[in-house]
N, CA, C and O atoms as a Tripos MOL2 file, in Angstrom:
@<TRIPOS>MOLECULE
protein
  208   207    52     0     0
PROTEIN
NO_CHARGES

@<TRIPOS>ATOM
      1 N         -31.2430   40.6150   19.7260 N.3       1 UNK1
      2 CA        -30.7340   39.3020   19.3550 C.3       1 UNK1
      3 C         -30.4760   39.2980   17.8560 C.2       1 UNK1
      4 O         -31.3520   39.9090   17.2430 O.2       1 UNK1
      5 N         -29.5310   38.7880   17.1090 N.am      2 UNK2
      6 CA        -29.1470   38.7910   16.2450 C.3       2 UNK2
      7 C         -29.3220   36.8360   15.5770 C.2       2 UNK2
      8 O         -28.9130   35.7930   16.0860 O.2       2 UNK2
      9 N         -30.0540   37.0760   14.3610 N.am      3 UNK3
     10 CA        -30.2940   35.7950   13.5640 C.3       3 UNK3
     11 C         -29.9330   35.5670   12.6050 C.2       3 UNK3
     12 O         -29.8410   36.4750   11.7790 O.2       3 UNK3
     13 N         -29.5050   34.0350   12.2260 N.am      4 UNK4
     14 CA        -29.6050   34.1360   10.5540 C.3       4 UNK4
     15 C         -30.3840   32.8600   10.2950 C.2       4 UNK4
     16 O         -30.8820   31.9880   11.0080 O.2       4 UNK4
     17 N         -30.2870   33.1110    8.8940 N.am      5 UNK5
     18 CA        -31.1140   31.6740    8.1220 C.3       5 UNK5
     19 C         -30.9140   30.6330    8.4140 C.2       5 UNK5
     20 O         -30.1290   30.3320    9.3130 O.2       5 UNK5
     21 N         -31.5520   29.8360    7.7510 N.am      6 UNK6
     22 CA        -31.5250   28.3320    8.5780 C.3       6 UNK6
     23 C         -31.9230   27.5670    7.0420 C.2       6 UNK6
     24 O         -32.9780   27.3970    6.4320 O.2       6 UNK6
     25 N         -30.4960   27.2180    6.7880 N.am      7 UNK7
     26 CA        -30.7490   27.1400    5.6330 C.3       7 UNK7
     27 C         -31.2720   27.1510    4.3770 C.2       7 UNK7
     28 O         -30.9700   28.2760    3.9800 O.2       7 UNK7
     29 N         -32.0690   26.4230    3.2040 N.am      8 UNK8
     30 CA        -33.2360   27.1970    2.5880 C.3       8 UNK8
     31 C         -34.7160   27.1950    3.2170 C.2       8 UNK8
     32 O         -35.6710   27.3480    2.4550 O.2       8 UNK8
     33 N         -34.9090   27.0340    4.5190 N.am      9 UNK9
     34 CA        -36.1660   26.8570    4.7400 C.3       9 UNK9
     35 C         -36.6870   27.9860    5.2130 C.2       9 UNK9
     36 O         -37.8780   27.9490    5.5230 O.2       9 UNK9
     37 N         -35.8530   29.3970    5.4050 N.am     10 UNK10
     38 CA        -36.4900   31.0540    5.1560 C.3      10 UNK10
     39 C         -36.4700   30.9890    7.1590 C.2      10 UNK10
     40 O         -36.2450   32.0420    7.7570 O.2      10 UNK10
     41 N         -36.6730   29.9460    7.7950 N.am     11 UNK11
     42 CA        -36.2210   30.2580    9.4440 C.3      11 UNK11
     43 C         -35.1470   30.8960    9.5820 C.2      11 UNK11
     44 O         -34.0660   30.6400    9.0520 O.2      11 UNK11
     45 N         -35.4840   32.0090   10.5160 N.am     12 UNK12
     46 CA        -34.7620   32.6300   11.2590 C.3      12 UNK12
     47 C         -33.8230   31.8530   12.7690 C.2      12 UNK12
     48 O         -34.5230   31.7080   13.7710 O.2      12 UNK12
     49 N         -32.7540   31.5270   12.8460 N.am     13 UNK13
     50 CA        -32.7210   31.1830   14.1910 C.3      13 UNK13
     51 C         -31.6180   31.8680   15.3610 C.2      13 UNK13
     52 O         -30.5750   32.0730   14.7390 O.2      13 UNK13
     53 N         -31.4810   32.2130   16.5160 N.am     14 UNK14
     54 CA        -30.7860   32.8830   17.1430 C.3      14 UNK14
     55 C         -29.7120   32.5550   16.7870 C.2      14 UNK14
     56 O         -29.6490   31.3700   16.4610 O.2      14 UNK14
     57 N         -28.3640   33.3940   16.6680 N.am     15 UNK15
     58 CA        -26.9920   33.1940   17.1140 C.3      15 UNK15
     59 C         -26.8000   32.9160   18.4690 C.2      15 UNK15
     60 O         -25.6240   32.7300   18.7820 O.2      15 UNK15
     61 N         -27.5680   32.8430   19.2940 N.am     16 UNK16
     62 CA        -26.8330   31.7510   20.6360 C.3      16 UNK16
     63 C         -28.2210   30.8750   20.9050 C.2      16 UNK16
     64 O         -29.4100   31.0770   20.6560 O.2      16 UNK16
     65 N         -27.6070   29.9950   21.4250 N.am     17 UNK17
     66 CA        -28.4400   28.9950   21.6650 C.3      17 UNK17
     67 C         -28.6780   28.7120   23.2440 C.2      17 UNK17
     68 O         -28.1260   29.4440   24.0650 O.2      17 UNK17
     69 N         -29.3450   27.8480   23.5770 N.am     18 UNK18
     70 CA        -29.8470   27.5990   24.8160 C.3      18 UNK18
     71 C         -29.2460   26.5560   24.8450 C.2      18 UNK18
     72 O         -29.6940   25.6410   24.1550 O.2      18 UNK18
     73 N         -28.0270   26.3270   25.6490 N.am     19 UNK19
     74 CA        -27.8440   25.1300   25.7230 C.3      19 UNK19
     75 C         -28.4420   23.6920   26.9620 C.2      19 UNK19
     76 O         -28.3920   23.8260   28.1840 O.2      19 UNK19
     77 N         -28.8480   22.6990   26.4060 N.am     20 UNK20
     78 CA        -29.4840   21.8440   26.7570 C.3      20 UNK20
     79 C         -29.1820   20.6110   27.9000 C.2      20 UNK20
     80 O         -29.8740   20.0840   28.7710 O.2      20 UNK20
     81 N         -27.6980   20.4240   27.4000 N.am     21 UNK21
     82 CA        -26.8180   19.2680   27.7650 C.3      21 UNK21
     83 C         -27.0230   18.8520   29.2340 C.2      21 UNK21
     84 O         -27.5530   17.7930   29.5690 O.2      21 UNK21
     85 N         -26.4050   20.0810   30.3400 N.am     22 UNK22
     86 CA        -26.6750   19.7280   31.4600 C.3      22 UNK22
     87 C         -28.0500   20.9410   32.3720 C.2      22 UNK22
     88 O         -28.1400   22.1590   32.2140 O.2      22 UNK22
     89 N         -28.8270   20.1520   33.1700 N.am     23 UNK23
     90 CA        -29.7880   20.8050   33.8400 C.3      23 UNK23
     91 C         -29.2270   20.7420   34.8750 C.2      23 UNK23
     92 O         -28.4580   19.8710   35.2790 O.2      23 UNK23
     93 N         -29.8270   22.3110   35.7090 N.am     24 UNK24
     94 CA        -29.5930   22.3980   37.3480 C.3      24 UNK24
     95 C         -30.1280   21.1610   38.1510 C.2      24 UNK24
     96 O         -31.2530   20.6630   38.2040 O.2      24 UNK24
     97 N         -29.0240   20.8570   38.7160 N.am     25 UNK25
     98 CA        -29.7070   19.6380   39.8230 C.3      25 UNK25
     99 C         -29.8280   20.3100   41.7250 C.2      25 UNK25
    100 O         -29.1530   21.1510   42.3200 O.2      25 UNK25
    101 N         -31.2300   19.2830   42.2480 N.am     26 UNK26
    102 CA        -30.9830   19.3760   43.7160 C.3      26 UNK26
    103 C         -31.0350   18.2980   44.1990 C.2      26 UNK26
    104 O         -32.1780   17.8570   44.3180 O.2      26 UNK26
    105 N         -30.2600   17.6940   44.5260 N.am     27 UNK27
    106 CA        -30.0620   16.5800   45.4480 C.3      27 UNK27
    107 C         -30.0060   15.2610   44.2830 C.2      27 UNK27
    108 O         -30.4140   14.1570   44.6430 O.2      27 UNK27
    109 N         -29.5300   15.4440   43.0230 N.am     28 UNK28
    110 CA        -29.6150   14.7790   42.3050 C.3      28 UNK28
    111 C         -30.2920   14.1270   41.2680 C.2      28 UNK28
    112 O         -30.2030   13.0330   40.7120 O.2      28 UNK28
    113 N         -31.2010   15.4170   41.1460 N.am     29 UNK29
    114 CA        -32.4200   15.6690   40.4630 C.3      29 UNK29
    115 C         -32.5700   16.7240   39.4190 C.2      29 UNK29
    116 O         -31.8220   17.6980   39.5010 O.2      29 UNK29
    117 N         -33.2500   16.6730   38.6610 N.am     30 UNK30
    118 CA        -33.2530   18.3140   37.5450 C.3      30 UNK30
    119 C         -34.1480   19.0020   38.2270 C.2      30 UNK30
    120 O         -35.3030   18.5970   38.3540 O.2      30 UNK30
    121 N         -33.6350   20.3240   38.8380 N.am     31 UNK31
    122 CA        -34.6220   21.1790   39.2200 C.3      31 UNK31
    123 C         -35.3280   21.8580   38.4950 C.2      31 UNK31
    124 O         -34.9010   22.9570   38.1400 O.2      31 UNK31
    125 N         -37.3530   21.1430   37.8160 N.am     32 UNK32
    126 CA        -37.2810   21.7040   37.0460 C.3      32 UNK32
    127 C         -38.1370   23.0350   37.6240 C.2      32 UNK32
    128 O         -38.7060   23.5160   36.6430 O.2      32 UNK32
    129 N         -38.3710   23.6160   38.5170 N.am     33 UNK33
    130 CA        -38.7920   24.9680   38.3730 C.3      33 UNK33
    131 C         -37.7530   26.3680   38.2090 C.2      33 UNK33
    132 O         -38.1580   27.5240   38.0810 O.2      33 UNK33
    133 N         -36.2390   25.9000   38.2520 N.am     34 UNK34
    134 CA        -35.1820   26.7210   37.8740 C.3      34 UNK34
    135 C         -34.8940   26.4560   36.2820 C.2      34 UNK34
    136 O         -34.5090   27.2790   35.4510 O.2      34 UNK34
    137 N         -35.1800   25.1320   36.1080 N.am     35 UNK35
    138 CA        -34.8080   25.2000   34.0840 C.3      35 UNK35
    139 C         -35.8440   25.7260   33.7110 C.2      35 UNK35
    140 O         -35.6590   26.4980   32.7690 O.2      35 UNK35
    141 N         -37.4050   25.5950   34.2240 N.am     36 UNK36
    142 CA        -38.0360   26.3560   33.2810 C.3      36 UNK36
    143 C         -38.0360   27.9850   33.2910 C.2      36 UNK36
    144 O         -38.2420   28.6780   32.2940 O.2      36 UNK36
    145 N         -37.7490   28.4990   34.6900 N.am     37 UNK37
    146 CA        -37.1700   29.7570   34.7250 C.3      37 UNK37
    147 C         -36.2290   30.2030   33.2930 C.2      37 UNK37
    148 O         -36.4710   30.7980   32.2430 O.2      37 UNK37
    149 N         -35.2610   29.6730   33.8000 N.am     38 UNK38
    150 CA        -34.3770   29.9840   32.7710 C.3      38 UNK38
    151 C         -34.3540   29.7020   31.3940 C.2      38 UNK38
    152 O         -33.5710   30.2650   30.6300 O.2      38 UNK38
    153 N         -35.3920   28.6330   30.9440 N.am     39 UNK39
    154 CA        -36.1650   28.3130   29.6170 C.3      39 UNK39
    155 C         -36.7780   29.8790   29.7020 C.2      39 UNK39
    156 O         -36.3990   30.4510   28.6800 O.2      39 UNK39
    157 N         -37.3560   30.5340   30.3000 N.am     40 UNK40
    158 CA        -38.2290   31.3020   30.0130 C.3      40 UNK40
    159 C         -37.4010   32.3270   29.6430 C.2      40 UNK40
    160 O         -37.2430   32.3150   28.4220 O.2      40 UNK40
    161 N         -36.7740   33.2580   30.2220 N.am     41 UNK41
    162 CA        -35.6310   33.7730   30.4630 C.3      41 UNK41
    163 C         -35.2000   33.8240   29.1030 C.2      41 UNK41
    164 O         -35.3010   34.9000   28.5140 O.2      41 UNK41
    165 N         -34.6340   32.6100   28.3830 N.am     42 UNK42
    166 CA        -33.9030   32.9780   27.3100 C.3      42 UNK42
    167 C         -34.4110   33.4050   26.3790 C.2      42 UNK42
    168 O         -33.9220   34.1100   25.4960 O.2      42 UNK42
    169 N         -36.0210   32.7960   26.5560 N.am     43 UNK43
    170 CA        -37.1740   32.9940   25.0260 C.3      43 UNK43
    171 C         -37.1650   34.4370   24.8510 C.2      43 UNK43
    172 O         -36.7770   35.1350   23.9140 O.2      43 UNK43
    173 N         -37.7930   34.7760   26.2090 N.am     44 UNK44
    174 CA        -38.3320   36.3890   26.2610 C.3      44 UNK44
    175 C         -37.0320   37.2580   25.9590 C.2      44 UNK44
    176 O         -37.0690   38.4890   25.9570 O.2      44 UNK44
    177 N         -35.4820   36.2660   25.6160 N.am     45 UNK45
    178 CA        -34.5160   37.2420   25.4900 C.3      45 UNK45
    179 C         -34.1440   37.2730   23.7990 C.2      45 UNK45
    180 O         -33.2840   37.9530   23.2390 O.2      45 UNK45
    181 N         -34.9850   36.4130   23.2800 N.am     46 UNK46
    182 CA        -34.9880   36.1400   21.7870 C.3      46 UNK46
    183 C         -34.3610   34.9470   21.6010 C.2      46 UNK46
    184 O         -34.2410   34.8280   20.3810 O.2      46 UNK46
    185 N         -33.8300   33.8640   22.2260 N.am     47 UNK47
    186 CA        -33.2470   32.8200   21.9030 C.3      47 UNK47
    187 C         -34.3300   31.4290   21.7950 C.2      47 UNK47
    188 O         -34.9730   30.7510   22.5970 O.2      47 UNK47
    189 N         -34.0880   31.4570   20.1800 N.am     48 UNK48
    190 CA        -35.0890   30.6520   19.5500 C.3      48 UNK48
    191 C         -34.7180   28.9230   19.2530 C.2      48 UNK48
    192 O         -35.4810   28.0390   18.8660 O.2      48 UNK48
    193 N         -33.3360   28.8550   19.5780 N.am     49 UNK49
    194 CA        -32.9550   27.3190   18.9370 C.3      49 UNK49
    195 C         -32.3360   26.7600   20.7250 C.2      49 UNK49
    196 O         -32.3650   27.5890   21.6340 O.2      49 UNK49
    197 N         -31.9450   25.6540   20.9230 N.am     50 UNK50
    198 CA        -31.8080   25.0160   21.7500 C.3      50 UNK50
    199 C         -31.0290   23.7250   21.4220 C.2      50 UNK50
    200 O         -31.5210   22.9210   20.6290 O.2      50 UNK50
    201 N         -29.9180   23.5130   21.9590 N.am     51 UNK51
    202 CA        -29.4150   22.1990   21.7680 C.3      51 UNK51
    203 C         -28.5930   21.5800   22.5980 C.2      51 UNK51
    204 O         -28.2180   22.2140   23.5840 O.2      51 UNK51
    205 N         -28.1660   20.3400   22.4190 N.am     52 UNK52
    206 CA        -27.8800   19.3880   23.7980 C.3      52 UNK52
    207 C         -26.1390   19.2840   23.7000 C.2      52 UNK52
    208 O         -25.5100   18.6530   24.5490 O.2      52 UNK52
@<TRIPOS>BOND
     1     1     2 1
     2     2     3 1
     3     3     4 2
     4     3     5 am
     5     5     6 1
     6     6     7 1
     7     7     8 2
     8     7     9 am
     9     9    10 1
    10    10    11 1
    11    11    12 2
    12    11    13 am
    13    13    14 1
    14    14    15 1
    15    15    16 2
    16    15    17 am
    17    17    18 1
    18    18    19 1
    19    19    20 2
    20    19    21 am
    21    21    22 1
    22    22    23 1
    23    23    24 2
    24    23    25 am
    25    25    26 1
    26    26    27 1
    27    27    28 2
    28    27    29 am
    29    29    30 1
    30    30    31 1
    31    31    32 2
    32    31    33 am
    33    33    34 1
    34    34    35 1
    35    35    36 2
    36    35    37 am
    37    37    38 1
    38    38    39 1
    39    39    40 2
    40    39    41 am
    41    41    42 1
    42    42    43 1
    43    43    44 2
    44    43    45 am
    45    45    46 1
    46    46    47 1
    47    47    48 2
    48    47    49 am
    49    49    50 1
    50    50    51 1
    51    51    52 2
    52    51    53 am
    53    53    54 1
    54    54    55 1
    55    55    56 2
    56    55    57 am
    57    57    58 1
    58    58    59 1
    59    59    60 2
    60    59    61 am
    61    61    62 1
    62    62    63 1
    63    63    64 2
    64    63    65 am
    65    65    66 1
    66    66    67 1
    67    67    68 2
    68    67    69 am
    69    69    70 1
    70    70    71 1
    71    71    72 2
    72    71    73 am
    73    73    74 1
    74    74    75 1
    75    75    76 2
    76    75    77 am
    77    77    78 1
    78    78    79 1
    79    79    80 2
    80    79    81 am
    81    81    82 1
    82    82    83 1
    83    83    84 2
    84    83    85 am
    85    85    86 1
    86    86    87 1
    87    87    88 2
    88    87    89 am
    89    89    90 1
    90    90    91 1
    91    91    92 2
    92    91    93 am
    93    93    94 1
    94    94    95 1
    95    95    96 2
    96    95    97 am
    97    97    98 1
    98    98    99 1
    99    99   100 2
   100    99   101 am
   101   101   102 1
   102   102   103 1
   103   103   104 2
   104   103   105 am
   105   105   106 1
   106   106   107 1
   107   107   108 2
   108   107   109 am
   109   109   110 1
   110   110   111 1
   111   111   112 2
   112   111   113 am
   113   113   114 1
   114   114   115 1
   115   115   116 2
   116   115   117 am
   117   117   118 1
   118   118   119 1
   119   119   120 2
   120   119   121 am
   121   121   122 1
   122   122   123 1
   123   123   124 2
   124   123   125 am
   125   125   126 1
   126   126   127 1
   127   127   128 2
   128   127   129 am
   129   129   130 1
   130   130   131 1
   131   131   132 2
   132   131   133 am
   133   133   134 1
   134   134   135 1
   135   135   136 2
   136   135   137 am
   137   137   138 1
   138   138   139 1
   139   139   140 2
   140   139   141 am
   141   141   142 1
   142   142   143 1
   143   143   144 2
   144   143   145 am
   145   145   146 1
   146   146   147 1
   147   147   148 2
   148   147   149 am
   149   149   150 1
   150   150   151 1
   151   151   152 2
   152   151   153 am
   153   153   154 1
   154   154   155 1
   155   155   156 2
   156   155   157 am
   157   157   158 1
   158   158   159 1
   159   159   160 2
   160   159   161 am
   161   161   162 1
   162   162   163 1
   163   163   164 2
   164   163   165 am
   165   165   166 1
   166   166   167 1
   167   167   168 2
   168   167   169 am
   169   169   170 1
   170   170   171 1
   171   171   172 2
   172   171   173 am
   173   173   174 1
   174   174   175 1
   175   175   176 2
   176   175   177 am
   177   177   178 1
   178   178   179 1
   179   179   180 2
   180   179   181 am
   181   181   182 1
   182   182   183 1
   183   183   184 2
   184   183   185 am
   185   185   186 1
   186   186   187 1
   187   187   188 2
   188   187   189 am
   189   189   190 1
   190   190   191 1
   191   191   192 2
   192   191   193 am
   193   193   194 1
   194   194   195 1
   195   195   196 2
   196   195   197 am
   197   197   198 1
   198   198   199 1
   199   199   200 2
   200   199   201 am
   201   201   202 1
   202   202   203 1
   203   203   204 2
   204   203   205 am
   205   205   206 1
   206   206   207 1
   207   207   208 2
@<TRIPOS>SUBSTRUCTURE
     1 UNK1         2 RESIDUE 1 A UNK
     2 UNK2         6 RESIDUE 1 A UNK
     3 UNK3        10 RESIDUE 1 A UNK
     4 UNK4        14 RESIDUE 1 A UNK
     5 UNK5        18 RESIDUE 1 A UNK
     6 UNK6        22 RESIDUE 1 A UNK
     7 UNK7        26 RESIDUE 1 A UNK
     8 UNK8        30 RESIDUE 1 A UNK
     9 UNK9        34 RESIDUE 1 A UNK
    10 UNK10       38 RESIDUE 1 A UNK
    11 UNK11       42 RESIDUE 1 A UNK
    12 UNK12       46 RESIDUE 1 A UNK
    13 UNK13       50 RESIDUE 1 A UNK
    14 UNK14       54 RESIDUE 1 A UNK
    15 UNK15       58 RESIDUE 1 A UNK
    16 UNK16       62 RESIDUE 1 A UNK
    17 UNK17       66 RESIDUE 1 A UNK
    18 UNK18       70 RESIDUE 1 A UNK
    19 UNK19       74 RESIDUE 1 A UNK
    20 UNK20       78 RESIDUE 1 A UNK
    21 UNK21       82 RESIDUE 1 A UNK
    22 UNK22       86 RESIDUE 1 A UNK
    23 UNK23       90 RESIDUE 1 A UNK
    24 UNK24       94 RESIDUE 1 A UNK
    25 UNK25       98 RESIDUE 1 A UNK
    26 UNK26      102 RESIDUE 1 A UNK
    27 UNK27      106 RESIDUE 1 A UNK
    28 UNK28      110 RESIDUE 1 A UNK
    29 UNK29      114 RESIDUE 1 A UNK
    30 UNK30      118 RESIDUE 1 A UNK
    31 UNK31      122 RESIDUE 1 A UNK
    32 UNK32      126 RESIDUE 1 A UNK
    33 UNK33      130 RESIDUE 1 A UNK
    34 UNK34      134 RESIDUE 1 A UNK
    35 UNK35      138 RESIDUE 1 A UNK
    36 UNK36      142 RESIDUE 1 A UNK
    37 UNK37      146 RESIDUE 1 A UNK
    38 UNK38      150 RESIDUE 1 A UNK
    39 UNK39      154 RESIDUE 1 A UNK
    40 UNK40      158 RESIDUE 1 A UNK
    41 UNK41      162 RESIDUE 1 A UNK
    42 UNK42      166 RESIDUE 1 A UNK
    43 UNK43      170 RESIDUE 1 A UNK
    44 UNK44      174 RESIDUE 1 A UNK
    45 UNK45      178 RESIDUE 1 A UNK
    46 UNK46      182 RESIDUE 1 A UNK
    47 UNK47      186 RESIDUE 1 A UNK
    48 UNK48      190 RESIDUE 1 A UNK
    49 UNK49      194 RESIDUE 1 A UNK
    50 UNK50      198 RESIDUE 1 A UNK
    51 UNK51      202 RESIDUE 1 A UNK
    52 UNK52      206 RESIDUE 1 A UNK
């Protein structure tokens, strides 16, 4: 995974992000034992920032 600064505050943060906006749904619901899968998924892949 590749990072850069985060402005002067010396954080590192991923070049891709996790995006947030929409969650898997079932039946009209957030499925959350597939977002946190895939929450997990991205961490362990180095993706440190997240946004909506």
């Amino acid at each position: 995974m590749q990072y850069k600064a985060y402005g002067k505050t010396g954080d590192k943060v991923s070049v891709l992000g996790f995006g947030a906006m929409r969650f898997p749904k079932v039946k009209g619901r957030v499925d959350s034992d597939l977002f946190v899968e895939m929450l997990k998924l991205a961490f362990d892949m180095g993706i440190n920032y997240a946004g909506e």
